[in-house]
C-alpha positions in Angstrom: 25.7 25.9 14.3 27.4 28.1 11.7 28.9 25.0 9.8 25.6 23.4 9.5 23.8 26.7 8.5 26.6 27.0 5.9 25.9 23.5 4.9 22.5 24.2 4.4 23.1 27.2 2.3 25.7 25.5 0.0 23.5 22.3 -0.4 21.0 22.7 -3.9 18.3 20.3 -5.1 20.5 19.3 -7.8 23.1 17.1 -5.1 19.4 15.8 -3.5 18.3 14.8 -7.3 21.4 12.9 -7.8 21.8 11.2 -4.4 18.0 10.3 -5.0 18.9 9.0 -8.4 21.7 6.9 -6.8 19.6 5.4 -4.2 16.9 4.7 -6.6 19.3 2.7 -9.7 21.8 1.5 -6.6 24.5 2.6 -9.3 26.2 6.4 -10.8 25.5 5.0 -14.3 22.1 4.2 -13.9 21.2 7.1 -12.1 22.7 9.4 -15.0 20.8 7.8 -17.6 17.7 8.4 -15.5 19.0 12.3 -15.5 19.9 12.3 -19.0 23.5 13.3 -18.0 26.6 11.7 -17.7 28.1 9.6 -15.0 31.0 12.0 -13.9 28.2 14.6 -13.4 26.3 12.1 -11.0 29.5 11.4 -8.7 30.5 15.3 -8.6 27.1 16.1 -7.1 27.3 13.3 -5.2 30.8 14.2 -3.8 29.8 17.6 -2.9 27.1 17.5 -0.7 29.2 14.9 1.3 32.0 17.1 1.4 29.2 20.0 2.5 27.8 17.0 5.2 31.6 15.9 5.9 29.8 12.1 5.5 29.6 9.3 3.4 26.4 9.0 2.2 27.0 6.2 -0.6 28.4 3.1 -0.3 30.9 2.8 -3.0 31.3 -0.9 -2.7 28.1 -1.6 -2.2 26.5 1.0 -4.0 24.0 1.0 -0.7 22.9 4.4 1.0 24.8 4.7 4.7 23.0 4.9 7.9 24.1 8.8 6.9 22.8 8.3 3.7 19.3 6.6 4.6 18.5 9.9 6.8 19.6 12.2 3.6 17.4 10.4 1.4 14.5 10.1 3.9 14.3 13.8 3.8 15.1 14.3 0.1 12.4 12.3 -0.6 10.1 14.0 1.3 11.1 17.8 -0.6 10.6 16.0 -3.7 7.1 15.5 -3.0 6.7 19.3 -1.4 8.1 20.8 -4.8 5.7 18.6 -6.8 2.8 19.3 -4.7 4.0 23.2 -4.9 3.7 22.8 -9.0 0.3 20.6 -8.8 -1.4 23.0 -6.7 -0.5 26.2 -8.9 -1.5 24.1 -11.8 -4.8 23.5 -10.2 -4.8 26.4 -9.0 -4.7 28.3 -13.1 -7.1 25.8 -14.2 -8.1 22.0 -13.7 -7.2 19.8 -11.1 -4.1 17.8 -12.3 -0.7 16.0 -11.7 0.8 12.7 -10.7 -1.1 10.7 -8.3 0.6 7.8 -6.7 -1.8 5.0 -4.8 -1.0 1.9 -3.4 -3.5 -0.8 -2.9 -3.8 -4.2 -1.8 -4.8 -6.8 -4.2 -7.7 -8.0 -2.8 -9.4 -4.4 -2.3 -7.8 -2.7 -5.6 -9.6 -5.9 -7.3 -13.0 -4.0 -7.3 -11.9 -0.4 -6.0 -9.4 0.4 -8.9 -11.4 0.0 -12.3 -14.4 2.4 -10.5 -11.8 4.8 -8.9 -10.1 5.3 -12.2 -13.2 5.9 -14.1 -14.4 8.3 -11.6 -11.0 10.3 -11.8 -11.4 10.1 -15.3 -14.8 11.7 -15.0 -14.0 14.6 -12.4 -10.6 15.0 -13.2 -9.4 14.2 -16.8 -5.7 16.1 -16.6 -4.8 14.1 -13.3 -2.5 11.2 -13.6 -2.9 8.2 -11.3 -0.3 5.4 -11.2 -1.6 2.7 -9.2 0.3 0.1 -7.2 -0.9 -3.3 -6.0 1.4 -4.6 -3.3 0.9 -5.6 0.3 0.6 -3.6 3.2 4.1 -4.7 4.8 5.5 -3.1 1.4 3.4 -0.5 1.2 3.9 1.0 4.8 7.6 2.1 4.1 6.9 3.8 0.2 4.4 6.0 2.2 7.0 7.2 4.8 9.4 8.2 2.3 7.5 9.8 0.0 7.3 7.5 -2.8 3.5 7.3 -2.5 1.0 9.8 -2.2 -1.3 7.3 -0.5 -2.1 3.2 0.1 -5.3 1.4 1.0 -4.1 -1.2 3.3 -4.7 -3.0 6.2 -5.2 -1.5 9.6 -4.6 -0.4 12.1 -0.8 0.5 11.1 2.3 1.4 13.5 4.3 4.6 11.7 5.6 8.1 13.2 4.1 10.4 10.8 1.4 8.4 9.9 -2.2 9.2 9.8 -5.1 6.7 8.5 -8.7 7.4 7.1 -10.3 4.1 8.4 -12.5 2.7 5.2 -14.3 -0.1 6.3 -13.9 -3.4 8.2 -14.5 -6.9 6.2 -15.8 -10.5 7.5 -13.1 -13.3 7.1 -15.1 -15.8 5.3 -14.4 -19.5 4.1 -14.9 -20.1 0.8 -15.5 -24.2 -0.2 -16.1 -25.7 -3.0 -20.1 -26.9 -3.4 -19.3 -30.7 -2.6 -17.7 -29.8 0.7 -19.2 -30.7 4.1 -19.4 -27.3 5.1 -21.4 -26.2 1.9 -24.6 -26.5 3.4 -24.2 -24.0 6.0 -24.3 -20.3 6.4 -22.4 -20.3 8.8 -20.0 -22.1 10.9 -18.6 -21.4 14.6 -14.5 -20.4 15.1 -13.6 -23.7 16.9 -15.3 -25.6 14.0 -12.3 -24.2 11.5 -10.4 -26.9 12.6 -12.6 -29.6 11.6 -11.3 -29.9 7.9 -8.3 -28.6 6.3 -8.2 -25.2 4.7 -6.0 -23.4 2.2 -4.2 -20.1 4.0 -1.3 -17.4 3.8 1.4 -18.2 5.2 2.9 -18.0 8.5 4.4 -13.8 8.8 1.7 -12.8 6.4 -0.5 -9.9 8.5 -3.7 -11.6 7.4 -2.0 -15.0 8.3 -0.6 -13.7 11.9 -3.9 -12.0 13.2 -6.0 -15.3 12.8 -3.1 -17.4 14.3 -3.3 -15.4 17.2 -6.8 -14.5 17.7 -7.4 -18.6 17.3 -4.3 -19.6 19.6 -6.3 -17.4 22.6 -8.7 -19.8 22.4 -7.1 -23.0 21.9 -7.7 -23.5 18.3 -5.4 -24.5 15.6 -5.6 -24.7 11.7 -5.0 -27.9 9.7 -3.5 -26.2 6.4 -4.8 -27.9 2.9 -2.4 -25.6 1.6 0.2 -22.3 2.3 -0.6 -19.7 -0.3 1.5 -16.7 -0.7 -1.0 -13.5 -1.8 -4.7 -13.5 -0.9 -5.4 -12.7 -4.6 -4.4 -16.3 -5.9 -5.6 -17.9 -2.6 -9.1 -16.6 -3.4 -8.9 -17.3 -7.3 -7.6 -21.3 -6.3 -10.7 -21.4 -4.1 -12.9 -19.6 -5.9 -12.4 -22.3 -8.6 -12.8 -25.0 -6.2 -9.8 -26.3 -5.1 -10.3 -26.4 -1.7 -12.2 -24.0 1.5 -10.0 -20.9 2.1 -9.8 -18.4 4.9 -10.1 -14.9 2.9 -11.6 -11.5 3.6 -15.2 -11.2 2.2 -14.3 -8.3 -0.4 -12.0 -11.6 -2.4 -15.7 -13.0 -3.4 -16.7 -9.4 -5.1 -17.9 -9.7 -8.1 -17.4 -13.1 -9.0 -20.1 -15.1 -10.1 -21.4 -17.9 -8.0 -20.5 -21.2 -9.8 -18.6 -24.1 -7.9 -18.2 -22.0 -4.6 -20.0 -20.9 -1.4 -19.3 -18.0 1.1 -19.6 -19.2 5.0 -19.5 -16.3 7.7 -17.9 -17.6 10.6 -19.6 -16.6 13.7 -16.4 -14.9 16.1 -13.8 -13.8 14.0 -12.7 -10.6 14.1 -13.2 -8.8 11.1 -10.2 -7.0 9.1 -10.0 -3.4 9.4 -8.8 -1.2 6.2 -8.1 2.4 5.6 -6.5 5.0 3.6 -2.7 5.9 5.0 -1.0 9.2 4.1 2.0 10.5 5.3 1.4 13.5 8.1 4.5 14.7 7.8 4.1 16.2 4.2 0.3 18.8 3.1 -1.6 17.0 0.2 -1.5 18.9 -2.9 -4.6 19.6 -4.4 -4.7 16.4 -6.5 -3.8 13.9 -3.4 -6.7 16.0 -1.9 -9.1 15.1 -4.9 -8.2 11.8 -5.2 -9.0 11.2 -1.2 -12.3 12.4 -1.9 -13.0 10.5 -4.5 -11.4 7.4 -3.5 -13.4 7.5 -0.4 -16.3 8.0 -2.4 -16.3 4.8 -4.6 -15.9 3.2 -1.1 -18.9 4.7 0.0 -20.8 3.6 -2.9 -19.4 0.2 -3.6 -18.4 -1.4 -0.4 -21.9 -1.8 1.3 -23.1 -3.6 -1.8 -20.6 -6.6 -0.9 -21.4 -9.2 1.8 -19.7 -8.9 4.6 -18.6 -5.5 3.9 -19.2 -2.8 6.5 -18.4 0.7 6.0 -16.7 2.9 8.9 -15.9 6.4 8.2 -18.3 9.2 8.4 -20.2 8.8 5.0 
C-alpha cells in the first residue's frame, strides 16, 4: 500500500499528458509536436511514470499502449475531462455558459438534428464550442467510455459499464422504392412480403443490418439483397434517387423532397430505438449539461414532425 500511495504522490498530469499524447499520435515525435516540446521531453515523462508504476506502458516497437498501458490511459482520459469540466464550469460559473463540447452522432439522425442543434447553441449559448462527429454507433460506444466524447446520439439500447442513456425516440424501418416499382402503390406492405423483390441493405455485422436479420430469421423470412451498402447515409441517398427499394429508418426520408421515391411502412417490424449516451462515470460540466438540454430539445420539436418518428422521453 505505501509503494502505490508513493506512486500516486510522485505521478503529475504532466507524465498523463504525455502518455496521452503517445497513445493519441502512436509515436514520441508526433506527440511532442502536438505539445510543442521536444521528443526527449516526451520519452522522459514517459519513462518516469513507468518507473513510478514499475510497468511498461508503451510499446516501443510497436508504439501500441500495453494491456498496462490501456488501463493508464483509460483513466487519464477520463481526468482530462474532470479538469476541463472543472475550468468550463468556473467559466460558466463568472459569466456565460462556455467551453468545448464534443457530440457524436449518427449520420442518418445528425442529417436533420445537427444544422438545428448548432443554430440553437448559437442562440443560447454563443461562447460554447461544439465539435460534432458523425460516425456509427459501434465507433461511437468506445470514444464515450474513454472520455473522448462528451456525448453520442446513437442507437439503442447499448451494452457499457458506466454507461447511462437518455432514450430519444424510436423510428419505423421503412422501404423506400423508386415510383415505377411494384410496391409503389402501397402504404404499406406486411414483413413476410420483404422477400418478394430484392432490396438494397447494410451489410451483414452492421447493427441496423443484424437486428432485421434476426428479427426476420424468427420468423422464417429471408432478404434477397439488390445490393450491400456500407453506411445508411448513402443507402438512403442511392434510394432516394431511385435506384432501387431500401430498408432504412424513417428519419433517412427527412427533409427530402418527394420526387422519384415513396415511403412504405411495413406493418411488424420493430422500430429502431435511439438515445443520448454519456459516460456515468465522469459529472457533466455545465456546458455538457446545456448542450443535453438543448439537444433534447430540438428533438422534441423536430422529431414528431417526421413520419414514422415517435418521440420517447418525458417531453
Amino acid at each position: 500500500m505505501a509503494l502505490l500511495v508513493a506512486s500516486f504522490l510522485a505521478m503529475d498530469l504532466r507524465q498523463l499528458t504525455h502518455l496521452l499524447a503517445v497513445a493519441e499520435h502512436q509515436s514520441f515525435s508526433g506527440a511532442a509536436r502536438s505539445l510543442h516540446t521536444v521528443q526527449s521531453n516526451v520519452s522522459t515523462h514517459v519513462a518516469r511514470l513507468e518507473a513510478e508504476l514499475e510497468t511498461v506502458l508503451i510499446d516501443r516497437r510497436t508504439m501500441s499502449p500495453t494491456a498496462e498501458g490501456l488501463a493508464v490511459i483509460e483513466r487519464a482520459q477520463r481526468i482530462r475531462s474532470e479538469l476541463q469540466a472543472i475550468t468550463d464550469d468556473i467559466a460558466s460559473m463568472r459569466s456565460e455558459v462556455a467551453g468545448l463540447v464534443r457530440i457524436g452522432c449518427i449520420g442518418t439522425t445528425a442529417r436533420w438534428l445537427a444544422n438545428p442543434l448548432l443554430q440553437r447553441l448559437n442562440d443560447l449559448y454563443p461562447a460554447l464550442r461544439p465539435m460534432l462527429v458523425d460516425a456509427t454507433t459501434t465507433s461511437l460506444l468506445p470514444r464515450i467510455s474513454n472520455g473522448e466524447l462528451d456525448m453520442a446520439v446513437v442507437n439503442t439500447p447499448v451494452v457499457g459499464a458506466g454507461l447511462s442513456t437518455l432514450n430519444l425516440f424510436e423510428e419505423e424501418r421503412v422501404i423506400i422504392a423508386p415510383r415505377d416499382h411494384p410496391w409503389a402503390q402501397r402504404k404499406t406492405i406486411t414483413i413476410r412480403e420483404l422477400s418478394d423483390h430484392p432490396i438494397m441493405l447494410t451489410p451483414a455485422g452492421t447493427t441496423f443490418r443484424d437486428a432485421i436479420d434476426k428479427e426476420l430469421a424468427s420468423i422464417g423470412v429471408h432478404l434477397v439483397p439488390a445490393a450491400e451498402v456500407d453506411g445508411l447515409r448513402l443507402l438512403a441517398s442511392l434510394a432516394l434517387q431511385g435506384h432501387a427499394p431500401a430498408l432504412l429508418p424513417a428519419s433517412a426520408a427527412f427533409d427530402h423532397p418527394e420526387d422519384n421515391w415513396v415511403l412504405i411502412r411495413v406493418d411488424g417490424l420493430t422500430r429502431r430505438s435511439v438515445g443520448l449516451i454519456f459516460n456515468q462515470r465522469t459529472t457533466p460540466s455545465t456546458p455538457v449539461r446545456s448542450t443535453i438540454e438543448v439537444l433534447a430539445s430540438v428533438v422534441r420539436d423536430i422529431a414528431p414532425q417526421q413520419p414514422g418518428v415517435y418521440l420517447t422521453f418525458d417531453h
